[in-house]
VEXTORNU-28052 format. One record per residue (C-alpha): x negated, y negated, z negated; residue in one letter; residue number from 1. Coordinates in pm, 1 decimal, always signed. Example, Ala and Ser with C-alpha at 12.3 -4.5 7.8 and 13.67 -1.06 7.14 Angstrom:
{{-1230.0, +450.0, -780.0}, 'A', 1}
{{-1367.0, +106.0, -714.0}, 'S', 2}
//
This chain:
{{-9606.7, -12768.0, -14377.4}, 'X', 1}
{{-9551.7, -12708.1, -14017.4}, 'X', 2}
{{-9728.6, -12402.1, -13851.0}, 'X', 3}
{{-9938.3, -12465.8, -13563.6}, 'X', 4}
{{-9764.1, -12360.7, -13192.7}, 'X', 5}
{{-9999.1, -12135.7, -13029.5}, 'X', 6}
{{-10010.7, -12235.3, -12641.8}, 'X', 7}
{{-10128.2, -11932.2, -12441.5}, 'X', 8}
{{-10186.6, -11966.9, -12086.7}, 'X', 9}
{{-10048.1, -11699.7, -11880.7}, 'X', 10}
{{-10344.1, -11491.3, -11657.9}, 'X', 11}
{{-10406.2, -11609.0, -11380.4}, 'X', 12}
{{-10556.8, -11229.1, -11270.9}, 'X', 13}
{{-10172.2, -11154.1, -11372.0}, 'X', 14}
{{-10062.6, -11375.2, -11120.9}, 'X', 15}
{{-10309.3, -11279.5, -10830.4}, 'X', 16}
{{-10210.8, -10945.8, -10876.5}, 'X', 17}
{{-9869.1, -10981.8, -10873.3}, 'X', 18}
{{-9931.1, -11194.8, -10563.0}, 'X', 19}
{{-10097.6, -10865.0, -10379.3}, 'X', 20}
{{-9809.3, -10665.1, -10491.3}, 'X', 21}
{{-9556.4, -10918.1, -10345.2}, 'X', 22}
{{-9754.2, -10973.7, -10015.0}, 'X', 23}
{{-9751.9, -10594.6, -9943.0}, 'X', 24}
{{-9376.6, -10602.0, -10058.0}, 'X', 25}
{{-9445.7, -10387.8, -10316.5}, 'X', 26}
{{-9529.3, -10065.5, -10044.7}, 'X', 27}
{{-9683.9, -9768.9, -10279.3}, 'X', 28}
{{-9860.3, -9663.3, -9980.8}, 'X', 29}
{{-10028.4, -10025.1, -10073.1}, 'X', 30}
{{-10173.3, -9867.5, -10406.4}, 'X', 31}
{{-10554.7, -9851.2, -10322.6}, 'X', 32}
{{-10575.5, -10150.6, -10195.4}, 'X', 33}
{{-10396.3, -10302.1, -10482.7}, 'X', 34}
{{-10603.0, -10109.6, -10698.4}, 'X', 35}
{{-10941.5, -10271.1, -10469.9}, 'X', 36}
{{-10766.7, -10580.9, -10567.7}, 'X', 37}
{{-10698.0, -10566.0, -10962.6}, 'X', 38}
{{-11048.4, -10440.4, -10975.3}, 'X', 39}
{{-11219.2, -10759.9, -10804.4}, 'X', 40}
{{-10999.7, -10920.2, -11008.0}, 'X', 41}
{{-11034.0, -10788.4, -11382.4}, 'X', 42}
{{-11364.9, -10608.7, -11299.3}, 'X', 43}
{{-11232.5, -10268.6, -11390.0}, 'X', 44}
{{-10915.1, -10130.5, -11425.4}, 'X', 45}
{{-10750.6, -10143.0, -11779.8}, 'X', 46}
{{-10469.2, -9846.0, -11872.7}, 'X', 47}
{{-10237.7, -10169.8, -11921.5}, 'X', 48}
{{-10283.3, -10294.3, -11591.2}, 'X', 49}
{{-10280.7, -9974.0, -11433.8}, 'X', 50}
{{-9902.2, -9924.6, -11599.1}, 'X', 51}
{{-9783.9, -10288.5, -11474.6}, 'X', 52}
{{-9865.5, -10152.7, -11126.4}, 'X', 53}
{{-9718.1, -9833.7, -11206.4}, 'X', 54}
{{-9417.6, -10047.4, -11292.7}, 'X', 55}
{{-9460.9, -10292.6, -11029.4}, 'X', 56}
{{-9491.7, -10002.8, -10750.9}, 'X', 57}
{{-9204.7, -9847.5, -10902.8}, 'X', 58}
{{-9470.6, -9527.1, -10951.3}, 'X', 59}
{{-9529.9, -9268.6, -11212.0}, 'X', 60}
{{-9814.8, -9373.8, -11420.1}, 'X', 61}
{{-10007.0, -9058.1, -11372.0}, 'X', 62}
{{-9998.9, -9134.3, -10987.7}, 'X', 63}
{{-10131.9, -9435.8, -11028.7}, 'X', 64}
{{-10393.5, -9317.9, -11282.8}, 'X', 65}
{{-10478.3, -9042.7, -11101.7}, 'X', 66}
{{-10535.1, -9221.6, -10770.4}, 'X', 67}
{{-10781.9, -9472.8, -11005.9}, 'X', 68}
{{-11002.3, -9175.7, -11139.6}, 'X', 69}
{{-11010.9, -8956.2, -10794.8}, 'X', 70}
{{-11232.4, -9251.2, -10642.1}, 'X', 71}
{{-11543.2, -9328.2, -10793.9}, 'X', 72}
{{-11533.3, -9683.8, -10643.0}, 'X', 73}
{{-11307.8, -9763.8, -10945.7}, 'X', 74}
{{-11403.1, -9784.2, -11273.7}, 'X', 75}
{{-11159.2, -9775.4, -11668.6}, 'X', 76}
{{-11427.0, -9910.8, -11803.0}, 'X', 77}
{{-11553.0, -10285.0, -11811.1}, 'X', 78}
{{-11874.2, -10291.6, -11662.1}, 'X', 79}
{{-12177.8, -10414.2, -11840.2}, 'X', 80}
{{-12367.2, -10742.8, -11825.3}, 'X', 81}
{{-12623.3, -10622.6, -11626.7}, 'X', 82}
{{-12584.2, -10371.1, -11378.7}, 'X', 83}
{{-12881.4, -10105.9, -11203.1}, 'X', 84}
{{-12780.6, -9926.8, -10867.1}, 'X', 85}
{{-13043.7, -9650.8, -10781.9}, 'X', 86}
{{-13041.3, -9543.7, -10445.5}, 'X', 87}
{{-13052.5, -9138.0, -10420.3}, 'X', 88}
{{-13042.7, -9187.1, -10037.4}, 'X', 89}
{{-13321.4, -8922.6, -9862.4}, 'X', 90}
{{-13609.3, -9156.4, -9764.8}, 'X', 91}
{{-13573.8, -9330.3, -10161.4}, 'X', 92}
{{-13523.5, -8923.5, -10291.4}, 'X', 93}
{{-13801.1, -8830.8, -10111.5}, 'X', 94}
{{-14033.0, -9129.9, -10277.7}, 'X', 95}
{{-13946.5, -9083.8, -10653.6}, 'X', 96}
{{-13558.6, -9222.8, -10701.1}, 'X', 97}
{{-13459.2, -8954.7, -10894.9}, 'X', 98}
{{-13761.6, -9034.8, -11133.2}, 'X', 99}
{{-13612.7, -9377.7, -11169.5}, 'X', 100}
{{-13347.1, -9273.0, -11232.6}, 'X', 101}
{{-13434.4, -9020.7, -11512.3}, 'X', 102}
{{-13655.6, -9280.9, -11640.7}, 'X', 103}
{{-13346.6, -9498.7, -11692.8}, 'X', 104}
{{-13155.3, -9235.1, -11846.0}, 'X', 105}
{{-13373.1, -9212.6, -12101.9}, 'X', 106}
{{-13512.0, -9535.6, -12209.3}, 'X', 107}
{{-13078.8, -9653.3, -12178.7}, 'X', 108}
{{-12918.1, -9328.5, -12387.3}, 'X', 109}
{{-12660.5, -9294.1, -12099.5}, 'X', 110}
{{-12628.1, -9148.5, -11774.3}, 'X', 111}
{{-12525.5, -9250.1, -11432.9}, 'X', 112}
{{-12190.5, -9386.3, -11416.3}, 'X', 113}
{{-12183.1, -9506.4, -11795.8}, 'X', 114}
{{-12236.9, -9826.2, -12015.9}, 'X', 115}
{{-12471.6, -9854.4, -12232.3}, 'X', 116}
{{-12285.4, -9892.0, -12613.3}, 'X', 117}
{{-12360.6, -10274.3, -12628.8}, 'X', 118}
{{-12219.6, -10372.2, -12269.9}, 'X', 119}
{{-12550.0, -10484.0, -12188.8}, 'X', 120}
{{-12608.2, -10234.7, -11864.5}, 'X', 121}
{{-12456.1, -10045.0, -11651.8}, 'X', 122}
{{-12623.2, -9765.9, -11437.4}, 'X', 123}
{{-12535.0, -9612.9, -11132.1}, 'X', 124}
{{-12629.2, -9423.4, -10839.5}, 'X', 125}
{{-12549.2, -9487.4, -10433.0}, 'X', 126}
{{-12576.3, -9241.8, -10205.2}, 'X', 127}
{{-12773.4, -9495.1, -9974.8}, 'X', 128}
{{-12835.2, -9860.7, -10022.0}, 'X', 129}
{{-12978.0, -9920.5, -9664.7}, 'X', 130}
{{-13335.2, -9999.3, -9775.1}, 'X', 131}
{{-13517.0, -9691.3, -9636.2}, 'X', 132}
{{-13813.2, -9900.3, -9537.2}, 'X', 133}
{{-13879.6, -10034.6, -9856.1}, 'X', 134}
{{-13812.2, -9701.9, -10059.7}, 'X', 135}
{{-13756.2, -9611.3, -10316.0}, 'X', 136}
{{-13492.9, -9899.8, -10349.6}, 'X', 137}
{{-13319.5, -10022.9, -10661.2}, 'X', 138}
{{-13027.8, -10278.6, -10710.6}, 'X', 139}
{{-13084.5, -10499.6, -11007.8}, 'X', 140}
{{-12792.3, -10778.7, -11038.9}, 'X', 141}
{{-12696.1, -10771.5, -10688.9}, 'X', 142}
{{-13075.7, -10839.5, -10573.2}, 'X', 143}
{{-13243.2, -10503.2, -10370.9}, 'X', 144}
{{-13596.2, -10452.5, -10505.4}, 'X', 145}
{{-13842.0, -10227.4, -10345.8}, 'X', 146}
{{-14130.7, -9939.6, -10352.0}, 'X', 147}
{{-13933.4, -9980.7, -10701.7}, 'X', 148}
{{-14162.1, -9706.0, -10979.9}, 'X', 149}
{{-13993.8, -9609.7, -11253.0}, 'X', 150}
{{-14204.1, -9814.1, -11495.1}, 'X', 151}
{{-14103.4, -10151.3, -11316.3}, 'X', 152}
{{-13754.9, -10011.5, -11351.4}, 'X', 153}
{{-13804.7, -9969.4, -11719.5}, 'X', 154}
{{-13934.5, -10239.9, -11801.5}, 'X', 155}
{{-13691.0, -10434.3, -11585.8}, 'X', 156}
{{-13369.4, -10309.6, -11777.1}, 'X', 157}
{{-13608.9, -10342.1, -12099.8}, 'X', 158}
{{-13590.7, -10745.1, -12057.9}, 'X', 159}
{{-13248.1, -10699.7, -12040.6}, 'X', 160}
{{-13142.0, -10495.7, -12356.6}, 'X', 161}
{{-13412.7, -10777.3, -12580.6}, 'X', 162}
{{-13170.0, -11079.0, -12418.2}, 'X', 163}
{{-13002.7, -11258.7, -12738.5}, 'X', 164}
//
């Protein structure tokens, strides 16, 4: 009996990012932006990928990986399915954010900057979002909701975690 051939295709991520590389001829002064790059790409940055850049750059590793955990614009992690940006800006502050944002904490088991243990969310906190007018502001999936409480945030990420 003749075993079946396993066709895998390569990455196409693999390729784009090797593309960025190539285009800024492989510079290590390129690294953040590659970095930007790999993360739009893969949607955070594995410890693999982080190593083929190392490689790639011709860089130590623990450059590379250090340079990915100073800023906190990257994430290691994969980032959930949902994701909840509260705004700790001074006008949101000063109307309740950081009530939200407790509020979230608690009814998710994690804190800013984490995923929750099923992948389903992903809470963080901005510095400002912009929204000052309609404080306190909230990010839910890329859409900014106002005058946000932190029972309409609850029960917002609530719907979420009960999704099959």
């Amino acid at each position: 009996m003749k075993s079946a051939k396993v066709e895998t295709k390569p990455d196409q991520r693999l390729k784009a990012l090797e593309i960025t590389m190539k285009r800024n001829q492989y510079r290590q002064d390129a690294l953040i932006e590659i970095l930007h790059k790999t993360q739009e790409s893969f949607g955070y940055l594995d410890p693999d990928i982080l190593e083929y850049i190392a490689r790639g750059l011709k860089l130590p590793f623990s450059r590379v990986y250090g340079v990915a955990t100073f800023y906190n614009f990257f994430s290691l992690k994969p980032p959930g399915e949902h994701s909840c940006v509260v705004c700790m800006g001074t006008a949101c502050y000063v109307k309740g954010s950081n009530k939200i944002l407790a509020q979230l904490e608690q009814e998710l088991g994690i804190k800013s900057g984490e995923t929750t243990d099923d992948n389903k969310v992903s809470l963080m906190s901005s510095r400002c979002l912009g929204a000052c007018g309609i404080a306190p502001s909230v990010v839910f999936d890329d859409t900014v909701e106002g005058k946000v409480t932190p029972e309409t945030a609850r029960q917002k990420v609530k719907t979420w975690q009960e999704e099959k």
